[in-house]
LOROZA-992123 format. One record per atom (N, C-alpha, C): x, y, z; atom name; residue number from 1. Coordinates in nm, 3 decimals. Example, Ala and Ser with C-alpha at 12.3 -4.5 7.8 and 13.67 -1.06 7.14 Angstrom:
<sites>
       X       Y       Z marpa fiba
   1.319  -0.569   0.780     N    1
   1.230  -0.450   0.780    CA    1
   1.320  -0.330   0.780     C    1
   1.285  -0.225   0.708     N    2
   1.367  -0.106   0.714    CA    2
   1.290   0.003   0.787     C    2
</sites>
This chain:
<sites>
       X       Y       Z marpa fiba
   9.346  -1.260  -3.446     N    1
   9.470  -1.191  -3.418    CA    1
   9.582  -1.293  -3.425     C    1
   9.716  -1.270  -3.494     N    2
   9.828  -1.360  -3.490    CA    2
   9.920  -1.271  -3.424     C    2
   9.983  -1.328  -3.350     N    3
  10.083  -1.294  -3.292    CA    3
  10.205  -1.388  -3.276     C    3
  10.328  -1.337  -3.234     N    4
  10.481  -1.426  -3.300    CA    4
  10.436  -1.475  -3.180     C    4
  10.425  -1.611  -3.139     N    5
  10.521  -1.703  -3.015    CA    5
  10.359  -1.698  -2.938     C    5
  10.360  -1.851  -2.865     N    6
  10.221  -1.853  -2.816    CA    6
  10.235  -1.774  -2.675     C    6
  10.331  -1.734  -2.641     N    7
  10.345  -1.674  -2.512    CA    7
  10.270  -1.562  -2.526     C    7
  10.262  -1.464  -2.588     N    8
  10.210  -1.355  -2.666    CA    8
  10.033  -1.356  -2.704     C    8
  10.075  -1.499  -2.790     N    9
   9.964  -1.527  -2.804    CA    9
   9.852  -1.509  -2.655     C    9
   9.891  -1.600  -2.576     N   10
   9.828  -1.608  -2.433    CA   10
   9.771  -1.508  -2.368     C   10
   9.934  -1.382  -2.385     N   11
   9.892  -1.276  -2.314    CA   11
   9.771  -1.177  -2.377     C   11
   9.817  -1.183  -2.533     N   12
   9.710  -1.081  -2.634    CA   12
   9.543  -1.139  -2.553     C   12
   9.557  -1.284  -2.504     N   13
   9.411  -1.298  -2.524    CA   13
   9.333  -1.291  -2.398     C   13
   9.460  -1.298  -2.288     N   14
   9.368  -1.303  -2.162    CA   14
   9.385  -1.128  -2.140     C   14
   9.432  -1.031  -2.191     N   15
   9.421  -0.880  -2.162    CA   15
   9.366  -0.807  -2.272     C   15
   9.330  -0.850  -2.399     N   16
   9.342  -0.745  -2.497    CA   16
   9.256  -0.825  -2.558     C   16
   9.236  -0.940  -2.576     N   17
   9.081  -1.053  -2.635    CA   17
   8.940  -1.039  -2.606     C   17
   8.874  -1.031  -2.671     N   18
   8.723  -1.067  -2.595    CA   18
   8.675  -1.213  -2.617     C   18
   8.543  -1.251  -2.616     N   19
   8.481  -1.380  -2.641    CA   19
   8.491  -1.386  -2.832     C   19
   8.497  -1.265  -2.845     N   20
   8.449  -1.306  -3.025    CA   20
   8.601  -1.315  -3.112     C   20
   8.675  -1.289  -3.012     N   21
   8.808  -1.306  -3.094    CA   21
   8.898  -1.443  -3.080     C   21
   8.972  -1.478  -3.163     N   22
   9.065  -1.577  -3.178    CA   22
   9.196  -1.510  -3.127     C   22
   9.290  -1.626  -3.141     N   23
   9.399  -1.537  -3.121    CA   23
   9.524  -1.627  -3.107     C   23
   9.607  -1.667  -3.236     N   24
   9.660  -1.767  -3.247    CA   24
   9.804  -1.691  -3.255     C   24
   9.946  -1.774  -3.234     N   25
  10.065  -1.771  -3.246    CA   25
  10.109  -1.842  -3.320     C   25
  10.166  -1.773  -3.398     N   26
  10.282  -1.815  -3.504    CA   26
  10.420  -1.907  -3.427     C   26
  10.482  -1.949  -3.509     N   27
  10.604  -1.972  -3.416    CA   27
  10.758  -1.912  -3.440     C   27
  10.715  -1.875  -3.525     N   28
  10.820  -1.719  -3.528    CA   28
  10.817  -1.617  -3.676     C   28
  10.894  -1.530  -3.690     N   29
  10.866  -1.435  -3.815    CA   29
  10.866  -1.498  -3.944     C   29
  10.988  -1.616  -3.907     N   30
  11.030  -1.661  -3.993    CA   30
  10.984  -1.784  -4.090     C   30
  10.853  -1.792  -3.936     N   31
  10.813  -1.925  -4.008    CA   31
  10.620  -1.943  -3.944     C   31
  10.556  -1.942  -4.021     N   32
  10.386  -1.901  -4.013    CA   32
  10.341  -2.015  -3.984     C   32
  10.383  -2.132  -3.987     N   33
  10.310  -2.265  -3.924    CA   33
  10.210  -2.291  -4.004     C   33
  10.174  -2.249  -4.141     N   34
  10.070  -2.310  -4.177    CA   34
   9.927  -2.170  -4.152     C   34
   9.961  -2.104  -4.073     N   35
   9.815  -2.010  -4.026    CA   35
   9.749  -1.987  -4.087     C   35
   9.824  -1.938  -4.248     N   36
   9.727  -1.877  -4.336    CA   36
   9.624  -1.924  -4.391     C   36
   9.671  -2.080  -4.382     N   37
   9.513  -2.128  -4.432    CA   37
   9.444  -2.147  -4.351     C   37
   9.459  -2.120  -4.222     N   38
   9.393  -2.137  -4.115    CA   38
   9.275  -1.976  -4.104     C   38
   9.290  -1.874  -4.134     N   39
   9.242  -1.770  -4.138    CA   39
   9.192  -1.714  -4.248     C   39
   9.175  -1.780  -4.347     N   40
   9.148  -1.713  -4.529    CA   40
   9.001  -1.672  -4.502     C   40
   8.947  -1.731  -4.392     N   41
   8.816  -1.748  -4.434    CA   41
   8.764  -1.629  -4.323     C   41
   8.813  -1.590  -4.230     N   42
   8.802  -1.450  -4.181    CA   42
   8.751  -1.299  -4.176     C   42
   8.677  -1.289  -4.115     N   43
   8.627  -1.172  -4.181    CA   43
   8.687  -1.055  -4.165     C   43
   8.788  -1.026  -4.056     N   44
   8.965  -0.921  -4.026    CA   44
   9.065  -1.026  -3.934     C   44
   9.166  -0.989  -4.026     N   45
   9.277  -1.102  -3.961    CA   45
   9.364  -1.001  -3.894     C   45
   9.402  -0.950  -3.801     N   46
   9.520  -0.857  -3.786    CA   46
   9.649  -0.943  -3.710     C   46
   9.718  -0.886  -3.797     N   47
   9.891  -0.944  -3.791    CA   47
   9.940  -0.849  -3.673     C   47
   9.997  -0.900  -3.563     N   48
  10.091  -0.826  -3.494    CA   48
  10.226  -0.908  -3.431     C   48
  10.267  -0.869  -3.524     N   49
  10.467  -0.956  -3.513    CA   49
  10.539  -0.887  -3.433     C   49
  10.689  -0.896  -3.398     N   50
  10.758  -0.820  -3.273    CA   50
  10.736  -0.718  -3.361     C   50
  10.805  -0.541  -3.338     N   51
  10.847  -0.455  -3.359    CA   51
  10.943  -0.447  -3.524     C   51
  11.036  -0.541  -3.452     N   52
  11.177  -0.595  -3.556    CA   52
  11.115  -0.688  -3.690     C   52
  10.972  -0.713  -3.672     N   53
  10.944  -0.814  -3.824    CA   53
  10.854  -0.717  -3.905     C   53
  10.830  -0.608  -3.927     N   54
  10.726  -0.545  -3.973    CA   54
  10.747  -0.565  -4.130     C   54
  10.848  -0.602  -4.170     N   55
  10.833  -0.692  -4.334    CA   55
  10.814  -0.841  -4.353     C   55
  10.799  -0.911  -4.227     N   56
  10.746  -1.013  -4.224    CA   56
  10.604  -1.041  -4.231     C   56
  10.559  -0.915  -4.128     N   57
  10.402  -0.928  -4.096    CA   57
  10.353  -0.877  -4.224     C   57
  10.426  -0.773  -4.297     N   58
  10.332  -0.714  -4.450    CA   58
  10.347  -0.899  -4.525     C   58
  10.403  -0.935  -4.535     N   59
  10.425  -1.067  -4.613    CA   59
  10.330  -1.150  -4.584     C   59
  10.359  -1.210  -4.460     N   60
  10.229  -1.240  -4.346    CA   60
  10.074  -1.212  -4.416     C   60
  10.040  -1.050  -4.392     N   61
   9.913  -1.020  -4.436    CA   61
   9.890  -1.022  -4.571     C   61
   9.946  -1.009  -4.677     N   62
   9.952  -1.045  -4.811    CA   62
   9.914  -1.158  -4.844     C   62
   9.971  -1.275  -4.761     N   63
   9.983  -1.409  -4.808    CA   63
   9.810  -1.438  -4.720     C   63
   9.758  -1.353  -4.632     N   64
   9.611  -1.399  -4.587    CA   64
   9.539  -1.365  -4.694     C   64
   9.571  -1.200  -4.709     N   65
   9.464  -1.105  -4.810    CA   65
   9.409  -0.988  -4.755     C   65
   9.322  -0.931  -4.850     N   66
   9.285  -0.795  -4.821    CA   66
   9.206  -0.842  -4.683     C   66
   9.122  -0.905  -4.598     N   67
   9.091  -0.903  -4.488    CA   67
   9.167  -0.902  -4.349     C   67
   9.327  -0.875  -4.433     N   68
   9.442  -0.877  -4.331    CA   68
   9.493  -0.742  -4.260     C   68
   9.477  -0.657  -4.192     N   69
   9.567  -0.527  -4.087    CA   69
   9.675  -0.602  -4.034     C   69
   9.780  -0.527  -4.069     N   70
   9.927  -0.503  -3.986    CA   70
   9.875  -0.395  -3.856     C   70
   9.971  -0.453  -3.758     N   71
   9.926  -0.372  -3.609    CA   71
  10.091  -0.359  -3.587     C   71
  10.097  -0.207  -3.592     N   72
  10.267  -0.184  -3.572    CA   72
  10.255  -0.110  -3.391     C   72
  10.325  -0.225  -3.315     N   73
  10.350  -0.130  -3.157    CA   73
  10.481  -0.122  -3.159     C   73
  10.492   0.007  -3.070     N   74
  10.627   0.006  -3.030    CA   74
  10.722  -0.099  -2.958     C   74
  10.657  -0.220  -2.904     N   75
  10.693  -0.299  -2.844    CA   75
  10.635  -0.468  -2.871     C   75
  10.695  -0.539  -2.803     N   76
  10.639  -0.650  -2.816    CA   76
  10.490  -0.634  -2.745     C   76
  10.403  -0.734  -2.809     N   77
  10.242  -0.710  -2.755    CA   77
  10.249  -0.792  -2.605     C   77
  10.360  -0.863  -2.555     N   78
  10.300  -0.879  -2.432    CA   78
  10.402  -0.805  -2.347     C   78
  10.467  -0.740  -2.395     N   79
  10.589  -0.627  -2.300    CA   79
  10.444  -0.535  -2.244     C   79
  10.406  -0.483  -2.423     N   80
  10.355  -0.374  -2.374    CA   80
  10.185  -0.434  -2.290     C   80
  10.178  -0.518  -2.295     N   81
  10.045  -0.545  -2.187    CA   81
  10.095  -0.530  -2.019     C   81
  10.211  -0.626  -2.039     N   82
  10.250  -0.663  -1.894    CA   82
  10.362  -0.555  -1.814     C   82
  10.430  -0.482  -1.932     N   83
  10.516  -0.351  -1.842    CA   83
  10.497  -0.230  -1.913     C   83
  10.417  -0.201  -2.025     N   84
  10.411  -0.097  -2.086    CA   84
  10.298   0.013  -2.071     C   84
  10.199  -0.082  -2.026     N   85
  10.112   0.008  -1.980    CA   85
   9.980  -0.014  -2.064     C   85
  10.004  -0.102  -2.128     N   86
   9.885  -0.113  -2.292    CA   86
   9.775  -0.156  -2.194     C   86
   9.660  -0.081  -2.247     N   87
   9.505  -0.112  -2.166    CA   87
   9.423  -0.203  -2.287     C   87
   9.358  -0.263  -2.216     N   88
   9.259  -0.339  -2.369    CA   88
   9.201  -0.207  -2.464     C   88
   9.143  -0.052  -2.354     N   89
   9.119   0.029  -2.452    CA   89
   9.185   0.075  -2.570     C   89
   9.321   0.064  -2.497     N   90
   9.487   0.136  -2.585    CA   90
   9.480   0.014  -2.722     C   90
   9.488  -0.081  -2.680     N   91
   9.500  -0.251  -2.751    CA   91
   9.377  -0.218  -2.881     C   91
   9.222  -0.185  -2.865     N   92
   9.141  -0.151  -2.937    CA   92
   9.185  -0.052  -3.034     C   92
   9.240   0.053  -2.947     N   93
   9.296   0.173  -3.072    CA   93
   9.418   0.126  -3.170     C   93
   9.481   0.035  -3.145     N   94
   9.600  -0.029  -3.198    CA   94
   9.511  -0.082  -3.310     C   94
   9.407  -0.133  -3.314     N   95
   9.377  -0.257  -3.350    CA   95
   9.291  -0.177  -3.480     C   95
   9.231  -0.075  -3.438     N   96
   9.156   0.033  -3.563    CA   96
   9.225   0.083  -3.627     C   96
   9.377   0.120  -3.572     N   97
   9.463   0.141  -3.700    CA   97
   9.545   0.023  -3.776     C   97
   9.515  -0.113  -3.779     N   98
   9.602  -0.147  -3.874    CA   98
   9.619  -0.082  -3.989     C   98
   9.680  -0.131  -4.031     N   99
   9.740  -0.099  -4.217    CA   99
   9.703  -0.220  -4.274     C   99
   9.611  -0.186  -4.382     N  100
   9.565  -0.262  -4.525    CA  100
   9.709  -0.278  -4.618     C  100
   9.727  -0.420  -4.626     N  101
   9.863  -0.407  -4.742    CA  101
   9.825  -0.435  -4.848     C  101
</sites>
């Protein structure tokens, strides 16, 4: 799982992570740190950027590959953990619908 900003990162993993998942932060939309080669080798990468980057994250998952899902929330992923109400179950259903780009 990538997510913008390790703050995010943190939260995706101690509420919405299990043991078999990763779960790294970008350091912003604008700029991927290198990740992608960090994940090529992946067997599902899912992108979840703020709300406001969802042409970043298609770019994002392009530049991984077809083993890449876009995860579009209405909110930032640690808003919606920490005031939105997102359950790890809710987080799972997010996570079955990415979008293949």
């Amino acid at each position: 799982i990538i997510t913008e900003g390790a703050k995010k990162a943190a939260v995706t993993r101690i509420y919405g992570g299990d043991k078999g998942v990763t779960v790294l932060g970008v350091p912003s939309k604008s700029d991927f740190g290198g990740v992608t080669d960090c994940v090529k080798g992946c067997a599902r990468v899912w992108v979840v950027l703020d709300p406001d980057g969802w042409d970043r994250a298609r770019l994002l998952a392009r530049q991984i590959g077809s083993n890449a899902r876009v995860v579009d929330l209405p909110m930032k992923v640690d808003d919606a953990f920490l005031h939105g109400g997102l359950t790890r179950d809710g987080w799972i259903d997010y996570l079955q619908q990415g979008v293949k780009i």
